[in-house]
C-alpha positions as a LaTeX table, in Angstrom:
\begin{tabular}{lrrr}
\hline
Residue & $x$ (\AA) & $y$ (\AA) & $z$ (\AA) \\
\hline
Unk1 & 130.32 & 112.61 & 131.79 \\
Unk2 & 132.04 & 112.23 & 134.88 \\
Unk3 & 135.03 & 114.69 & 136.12 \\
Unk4 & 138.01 & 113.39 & 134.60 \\
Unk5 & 136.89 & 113.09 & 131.31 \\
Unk6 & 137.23 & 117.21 & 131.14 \\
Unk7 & 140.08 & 119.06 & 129.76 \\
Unk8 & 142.22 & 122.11 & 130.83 \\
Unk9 & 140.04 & 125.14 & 130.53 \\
Unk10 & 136.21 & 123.50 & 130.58 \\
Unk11 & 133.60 & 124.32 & 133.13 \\
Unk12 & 130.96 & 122.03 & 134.52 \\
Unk13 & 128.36 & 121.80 & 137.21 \\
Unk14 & 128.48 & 119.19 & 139.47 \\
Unk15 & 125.48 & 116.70 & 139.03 \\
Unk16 & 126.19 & 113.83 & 141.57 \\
Unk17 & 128.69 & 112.14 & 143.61 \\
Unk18 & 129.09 & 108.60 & 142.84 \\
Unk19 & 129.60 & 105.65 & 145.79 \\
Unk20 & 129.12 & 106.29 & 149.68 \\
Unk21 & 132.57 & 105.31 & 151.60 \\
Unk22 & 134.30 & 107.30 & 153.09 \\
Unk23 & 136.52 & 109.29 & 150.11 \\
Unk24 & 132.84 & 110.52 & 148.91 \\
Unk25 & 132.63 & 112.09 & 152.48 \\
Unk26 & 135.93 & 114.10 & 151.79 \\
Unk27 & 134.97 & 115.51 & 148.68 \\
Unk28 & 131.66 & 116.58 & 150.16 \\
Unk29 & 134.02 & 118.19 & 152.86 \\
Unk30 & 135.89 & 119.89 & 150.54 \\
Unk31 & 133.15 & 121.68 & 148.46 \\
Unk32 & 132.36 & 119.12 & 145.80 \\
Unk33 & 128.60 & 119.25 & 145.73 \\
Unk34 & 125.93 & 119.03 & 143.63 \\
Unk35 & 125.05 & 122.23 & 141.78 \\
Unk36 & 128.38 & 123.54 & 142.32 \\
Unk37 & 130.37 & 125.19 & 139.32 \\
Unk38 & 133.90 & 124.42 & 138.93 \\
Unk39 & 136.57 & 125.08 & 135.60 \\
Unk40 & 139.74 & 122.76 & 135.35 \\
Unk41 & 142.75 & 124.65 & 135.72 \\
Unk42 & 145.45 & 121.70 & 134.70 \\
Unk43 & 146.92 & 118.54 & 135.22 \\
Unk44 & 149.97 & 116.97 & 135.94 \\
Unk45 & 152.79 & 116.08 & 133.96 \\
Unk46 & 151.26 & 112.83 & 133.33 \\
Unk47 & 148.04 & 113.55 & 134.37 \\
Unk48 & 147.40 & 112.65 & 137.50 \\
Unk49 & 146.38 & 114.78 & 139.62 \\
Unk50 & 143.57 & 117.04 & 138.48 \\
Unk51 & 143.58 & 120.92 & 139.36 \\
Unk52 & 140.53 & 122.47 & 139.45 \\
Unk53 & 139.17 & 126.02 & 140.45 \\
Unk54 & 135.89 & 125.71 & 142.58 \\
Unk55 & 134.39 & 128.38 & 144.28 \\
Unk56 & 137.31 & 130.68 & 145.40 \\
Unk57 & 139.81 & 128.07 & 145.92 \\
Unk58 & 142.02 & 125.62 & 144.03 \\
Unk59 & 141.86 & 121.67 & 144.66 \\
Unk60 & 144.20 & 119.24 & 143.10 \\
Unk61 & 142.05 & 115.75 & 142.67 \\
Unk62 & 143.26 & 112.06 & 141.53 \\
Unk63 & 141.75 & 110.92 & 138.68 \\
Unk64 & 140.02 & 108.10 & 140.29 \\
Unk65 & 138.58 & 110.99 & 142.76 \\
Unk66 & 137.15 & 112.99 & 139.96 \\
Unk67 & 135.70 & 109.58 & 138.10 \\
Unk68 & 133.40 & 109.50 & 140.67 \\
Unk69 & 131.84 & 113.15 & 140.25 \\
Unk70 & 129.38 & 113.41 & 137.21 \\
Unk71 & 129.21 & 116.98 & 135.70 \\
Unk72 & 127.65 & 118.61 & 132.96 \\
Unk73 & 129.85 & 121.29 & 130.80 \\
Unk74 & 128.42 & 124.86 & 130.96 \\
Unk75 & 128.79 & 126.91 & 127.84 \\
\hline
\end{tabular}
């Protein structure tokens, strides 16, 4: 399942990153990598963008930023 397939509330763990351009490069930046735990927080009023706790910060993503980050839910 990839990121934006989640709902408000769920936790994953970051499996992979998908593509190799340059917005992959700025998620990296920002913390997204593999084996990393995150829990979304909410979305938008129409859904677009994502926010999501990771680590000990908060990131707002687009939905066709977190499509590209497969996850698997943690209990």
């Amino acid at each position: 399942m990839t990121l934006d397939q989640l709902q408000q509330g769920q936790r994953a763990r970051i499996d992979s990153l998908l593509g190799d351009d340059v917005i992959l490069q700025r998620l990296m930046e920002m913390g997204l990598l593999e084996d990393t735990e995150l829990e979304v927080l909410g979305f938008a009023p129409f859904g677009d963008p994502i926010e999501i706790r990771l680590q000990d910060y908060r990131l707002s993503l687009r939905r066709n930023e977190a499509a590209r980050i497969r996850a698997t839910l943690l209990p």
